[in-house]
N, C-alpha and C positions, 0 to 999 in steps of 0.2 A: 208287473211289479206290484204285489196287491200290497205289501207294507208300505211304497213310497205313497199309493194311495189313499192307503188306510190313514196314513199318518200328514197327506196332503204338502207331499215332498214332491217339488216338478224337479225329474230329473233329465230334466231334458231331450227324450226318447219320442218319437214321433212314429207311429207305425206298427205294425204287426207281425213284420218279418224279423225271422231269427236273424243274428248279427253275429260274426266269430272276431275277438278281439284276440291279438295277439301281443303278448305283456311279460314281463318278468313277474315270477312269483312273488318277490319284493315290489314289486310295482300292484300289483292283484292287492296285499296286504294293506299297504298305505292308502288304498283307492279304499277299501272297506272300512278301514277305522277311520277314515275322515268321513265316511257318510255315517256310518253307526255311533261314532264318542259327540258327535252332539245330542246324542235322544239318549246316550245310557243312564241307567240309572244310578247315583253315588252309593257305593256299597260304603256298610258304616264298620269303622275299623275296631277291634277291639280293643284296650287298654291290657 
């Protein structure tokens, strides 16, 4: 995970073996925007 690294996010992963998660697409989405909308950037709106 070299972003969670890079960014010094422990995401709690131990190890070096590949892992197969099995999830609803809506489940996959909510798991990414709640790791990624703490670091986005605020886009500025226009008037």
């Amino acid at each position: 995970m070299p972003l969670a690294l890079e960014k010094s996010i422990d995401i709690g992963v131990v190890g070096n073996e590949d892992a197969q998660v099995f999830l609803r697409e809506i489940d996959l989405f909510t798991l990414i925007k709640k790791l990624v909308t703490p670091f986005a950037i605020p886009l500025k709106r226009e008037k």
